[in-house]
C-alpha positions as CSV (number, residue, x, y, z in Angstrom):
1,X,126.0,145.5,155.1
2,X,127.0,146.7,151.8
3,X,126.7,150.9,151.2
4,X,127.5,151.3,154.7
5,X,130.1,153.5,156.2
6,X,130.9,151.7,158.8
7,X,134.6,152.3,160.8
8,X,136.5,150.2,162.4
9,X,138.0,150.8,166.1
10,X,141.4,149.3,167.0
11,X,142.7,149.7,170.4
12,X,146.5,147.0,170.4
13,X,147.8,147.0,173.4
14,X,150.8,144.9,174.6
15,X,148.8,141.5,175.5
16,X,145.3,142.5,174.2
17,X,143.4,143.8,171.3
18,X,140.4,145.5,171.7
19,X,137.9,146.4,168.5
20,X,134.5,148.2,167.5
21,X,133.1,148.0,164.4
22,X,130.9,151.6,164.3
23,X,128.6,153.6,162.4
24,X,129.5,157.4,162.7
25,X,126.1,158.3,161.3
26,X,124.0,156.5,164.2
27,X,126.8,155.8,167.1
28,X,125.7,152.1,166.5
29,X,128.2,149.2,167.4
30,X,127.4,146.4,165.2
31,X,130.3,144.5,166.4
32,X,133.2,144.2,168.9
33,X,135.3,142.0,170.6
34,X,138.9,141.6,172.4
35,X,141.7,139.3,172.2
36,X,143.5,138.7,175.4
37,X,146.9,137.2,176.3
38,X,148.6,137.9,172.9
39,X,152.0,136.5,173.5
40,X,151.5,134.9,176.6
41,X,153.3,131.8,177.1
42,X,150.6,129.2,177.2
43,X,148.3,131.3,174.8
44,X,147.3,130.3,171.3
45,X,147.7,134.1,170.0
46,X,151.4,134.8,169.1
47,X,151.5,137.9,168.2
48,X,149.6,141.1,167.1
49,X,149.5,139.5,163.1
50,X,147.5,137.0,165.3
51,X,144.9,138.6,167.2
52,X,143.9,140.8,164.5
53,X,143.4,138.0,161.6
54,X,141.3,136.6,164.9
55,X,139.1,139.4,165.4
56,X,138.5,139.3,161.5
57,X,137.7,135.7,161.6
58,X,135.1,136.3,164.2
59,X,133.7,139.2,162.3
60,X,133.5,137.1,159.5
61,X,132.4,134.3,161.3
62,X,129.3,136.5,162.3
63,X,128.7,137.6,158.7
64,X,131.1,140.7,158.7
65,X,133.1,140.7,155.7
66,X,135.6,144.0,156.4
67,X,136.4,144.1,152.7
68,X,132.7,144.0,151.9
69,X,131.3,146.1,154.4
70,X,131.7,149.5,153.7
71,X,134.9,150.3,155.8
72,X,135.8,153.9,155.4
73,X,138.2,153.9,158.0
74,X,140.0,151.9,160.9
75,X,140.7,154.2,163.5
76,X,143.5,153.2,165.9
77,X,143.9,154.7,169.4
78,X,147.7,155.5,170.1
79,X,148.8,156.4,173.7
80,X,151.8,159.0,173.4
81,X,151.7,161.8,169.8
82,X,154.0,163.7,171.6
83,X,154.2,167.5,170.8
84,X,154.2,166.2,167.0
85,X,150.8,164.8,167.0
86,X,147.6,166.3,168.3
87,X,145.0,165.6,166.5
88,X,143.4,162.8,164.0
89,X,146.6,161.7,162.0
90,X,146.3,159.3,158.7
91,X,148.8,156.7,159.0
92,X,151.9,156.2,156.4
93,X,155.4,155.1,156.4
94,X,156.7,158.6,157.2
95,X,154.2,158.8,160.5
96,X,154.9,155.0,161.4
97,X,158.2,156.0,161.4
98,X,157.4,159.4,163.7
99,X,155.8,157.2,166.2
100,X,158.7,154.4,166.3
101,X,160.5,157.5,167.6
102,X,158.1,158.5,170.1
103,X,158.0,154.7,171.6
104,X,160.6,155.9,173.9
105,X,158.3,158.4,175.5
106,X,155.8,155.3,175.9
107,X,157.2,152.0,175.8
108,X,154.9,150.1,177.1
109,X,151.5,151.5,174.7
110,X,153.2,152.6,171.4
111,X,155.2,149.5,170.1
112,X,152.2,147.3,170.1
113,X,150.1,150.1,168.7
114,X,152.4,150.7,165.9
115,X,152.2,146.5,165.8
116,X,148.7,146.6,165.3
117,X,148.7,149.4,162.7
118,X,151.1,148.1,160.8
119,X,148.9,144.2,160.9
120,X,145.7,146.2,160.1
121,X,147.2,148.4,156.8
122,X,148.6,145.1,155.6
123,X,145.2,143.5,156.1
124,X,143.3,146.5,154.9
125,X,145.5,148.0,152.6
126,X,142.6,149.8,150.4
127,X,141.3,151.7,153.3
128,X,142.5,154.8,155.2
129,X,144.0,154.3,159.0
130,X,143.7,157.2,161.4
131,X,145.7,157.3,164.5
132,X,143.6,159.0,167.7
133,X,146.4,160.0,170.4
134,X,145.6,160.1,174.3
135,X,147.7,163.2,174.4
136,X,146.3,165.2,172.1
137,X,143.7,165.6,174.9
138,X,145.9,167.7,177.0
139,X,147.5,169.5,174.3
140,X,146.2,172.8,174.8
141,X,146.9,173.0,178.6
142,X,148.4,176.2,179.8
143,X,151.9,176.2,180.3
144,X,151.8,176.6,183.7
145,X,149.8,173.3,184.3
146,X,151.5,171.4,181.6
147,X,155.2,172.6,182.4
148,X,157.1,170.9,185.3
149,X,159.5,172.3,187.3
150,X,162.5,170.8,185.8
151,X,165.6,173.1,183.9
152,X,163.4,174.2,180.8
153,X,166.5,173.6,178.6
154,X,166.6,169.7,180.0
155,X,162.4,170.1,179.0
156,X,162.3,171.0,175.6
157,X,165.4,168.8,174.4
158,X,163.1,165.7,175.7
159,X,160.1,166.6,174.8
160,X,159.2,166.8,179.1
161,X,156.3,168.2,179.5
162,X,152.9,167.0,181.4
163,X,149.8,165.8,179.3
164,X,147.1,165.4,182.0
């Protein structure tokens, strides 16, 4: 697979990993594959660090060398950008950091997002990560469908607002 441009897909969630190894040019998938029941009591998958070196070892395992490959990218989906982030972001301490802060908004999706990003640049440190937000879908509603009817004051301070 050498000379390829191939990107990688990572969706972490809080017991599963989901991934897609992709070429933009043709929409191909040449690989994918999920790990379920990361942290689980009775499952052999800890934690995020984990699942991910398992998804590489069955890439490898089927001839995928990531650092060979001709990875351009890893693209990770993130559930909640907030107002801050609505559109393709490149991942780095200071945006990391952004989205620690925004956890609160999503508790459940974010923190083992940010896991998994944080696992992947470790793993893939020569690469670029991009983070994909669910809300930047609904960032451009009007204000009248994305503003609930709550004290606007109360709204803005947190951030209130609808996204879909």
């Amino acid at each position: 697979m050498t000379g390829n441009r191939l990107v990688l897909v990572i969706n972490s969630g809080s017991s599963s990993l989901k991934y897609r190894l992709l070429d933009p040019d043709s929409g191909e998938v040449r690989a994918s594959g999920q790990v379920e029941r990361i942290g689980e009591p009775s499952s052999e998958v800890p934690d995020h660090d984990a699942a991910l070196r398992r998804a590489f070892d069955t890439l490898a395992s089927d001839g995928i060398d990531l650092h060979a490959c001709g990875l351009s990218a890893v693209g990770h989906r993130v559930v909640h950008g907030g107002t801050t982030f609505y559109r393709p972001t490149i991942l780095d301490d200071a945006v990391i950091a952004q989205l620690e802060e925004l956890s609160e908004l999503a508790p459940l999706h974010n923190p083992p997002a940010i896991r998994g990003i944080e696992v992947a640049r470790r793993l893939l440190p020569g690469v670029p990560h991009v983070a994909v937000f669910d809300t930047a879908f609904f960032h451009e509603l009007p204000a009248a469908a994305a503003t609930y009817a709550i004290d606007r004051e109360l709204a803005q301070t947190w951030g209130i607002r609808r996204y879909g």
